[in-house]
C-alpha positions as CSV (number, residue, x, y, z in Angstrom):
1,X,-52.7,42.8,-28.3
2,X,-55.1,40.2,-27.1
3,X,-54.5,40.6,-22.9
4,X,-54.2,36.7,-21.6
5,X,-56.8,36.4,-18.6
6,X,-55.4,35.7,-15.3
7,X,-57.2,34.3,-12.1
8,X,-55.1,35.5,-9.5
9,X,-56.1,34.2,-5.9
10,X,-55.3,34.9,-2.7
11,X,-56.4,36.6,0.7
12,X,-54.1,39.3,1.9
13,X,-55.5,42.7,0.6
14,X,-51.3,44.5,-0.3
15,X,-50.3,41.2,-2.4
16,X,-53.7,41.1,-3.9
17,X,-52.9,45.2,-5.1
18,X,-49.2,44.5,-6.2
19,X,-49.7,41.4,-7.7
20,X,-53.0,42.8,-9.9
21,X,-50.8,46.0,-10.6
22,X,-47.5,44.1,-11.7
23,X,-49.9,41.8,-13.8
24,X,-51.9,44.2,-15.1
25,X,-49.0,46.8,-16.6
26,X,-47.7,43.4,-18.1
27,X,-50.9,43.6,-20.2
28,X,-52.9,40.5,-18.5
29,X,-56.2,41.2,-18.0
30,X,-56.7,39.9,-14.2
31,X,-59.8,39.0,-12.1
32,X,-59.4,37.9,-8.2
33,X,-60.7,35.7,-5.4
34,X,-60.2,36.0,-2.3
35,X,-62.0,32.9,-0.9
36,X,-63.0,29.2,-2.3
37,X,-66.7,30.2,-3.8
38,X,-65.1,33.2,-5.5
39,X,-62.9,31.0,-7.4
40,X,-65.0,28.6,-8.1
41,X,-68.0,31.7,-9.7
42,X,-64.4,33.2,-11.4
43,X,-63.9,29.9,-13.3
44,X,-67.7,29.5,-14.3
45,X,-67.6,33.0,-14.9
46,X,-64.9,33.2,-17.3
47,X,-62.4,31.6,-19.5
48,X,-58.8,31.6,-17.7
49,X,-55.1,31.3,-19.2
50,X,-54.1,30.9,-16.2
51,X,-54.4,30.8,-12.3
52,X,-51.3,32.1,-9.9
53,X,-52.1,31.0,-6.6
54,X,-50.6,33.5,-2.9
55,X,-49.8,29.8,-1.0
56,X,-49.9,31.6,2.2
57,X,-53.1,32.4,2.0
58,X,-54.5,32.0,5.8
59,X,-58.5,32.5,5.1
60,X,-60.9,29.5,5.4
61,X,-59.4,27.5,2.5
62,X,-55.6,26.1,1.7
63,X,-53.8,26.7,-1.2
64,X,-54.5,23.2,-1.7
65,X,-57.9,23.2,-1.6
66,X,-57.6,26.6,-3.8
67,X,-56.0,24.4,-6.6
68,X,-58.2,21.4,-6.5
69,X,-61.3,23.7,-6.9
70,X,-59.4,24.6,-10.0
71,X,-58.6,21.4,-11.6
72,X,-62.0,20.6,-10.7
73,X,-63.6,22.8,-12.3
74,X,-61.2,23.7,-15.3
75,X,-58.8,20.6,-15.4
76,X,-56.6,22.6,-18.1
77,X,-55.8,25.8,-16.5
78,X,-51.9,25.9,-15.3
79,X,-51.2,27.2,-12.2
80,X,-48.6,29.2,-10.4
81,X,-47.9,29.4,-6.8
82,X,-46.4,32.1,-5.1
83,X,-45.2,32.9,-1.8
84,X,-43.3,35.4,0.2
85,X,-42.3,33.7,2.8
86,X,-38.6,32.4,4.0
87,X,-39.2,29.0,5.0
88,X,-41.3,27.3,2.5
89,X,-40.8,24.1,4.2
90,X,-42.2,25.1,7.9
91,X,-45.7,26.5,6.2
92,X,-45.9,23.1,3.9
93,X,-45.7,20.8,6.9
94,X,-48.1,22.9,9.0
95,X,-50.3,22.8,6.0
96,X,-50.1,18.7,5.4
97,X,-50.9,18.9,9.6
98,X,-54.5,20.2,9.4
């Protein structure tokens, strides 16, 4: 089985470790970033299916700025966001504030 190659991004080191290991037994082969230049060296790097994106990420990039570094870079990757939060709409508004 050809394993589909997964950028998975995002800044908190337990999501980071679940998410890999959920993907991972799934059979996706799975590289990380934790931070905007990893991304951007990931993509240049490698050849990605797909990116899935922790939108509460609180390091020194957004989620937003996480997904225009990948349509940037490779315009034709899909991406996923995720989150774990309960109130999606409080964390969007603080975002669309800074």
């Amino acid at each position: 089985m050809d394993k589909k190659k997964t950028l998975l991004i995002t800044d908190d080191p337990d999501l980071l470790f679940a998410y890999e290991t959920m993907l991972s037994c799934r059979g996706y082969a799975v590289s990380t970033a934790q931070s905007a230049s990893e991304i951007e060296k990931q993509l240049k790097l490698s050849s990605y299916k797909i990116a899935v994106i922790d939108i509460t990420t609180e390091n020194a990039y957004s989620w937003h700025e996480a997904t225009d570094s990948i349509k940037r870079v490779k315009p034709e990757i899909p991406v996923i966001s995720l989150t774990l939060v309960d109130n999606i709409s409080a964390d969007i508004s603080e975002d669309n504030q800074n």
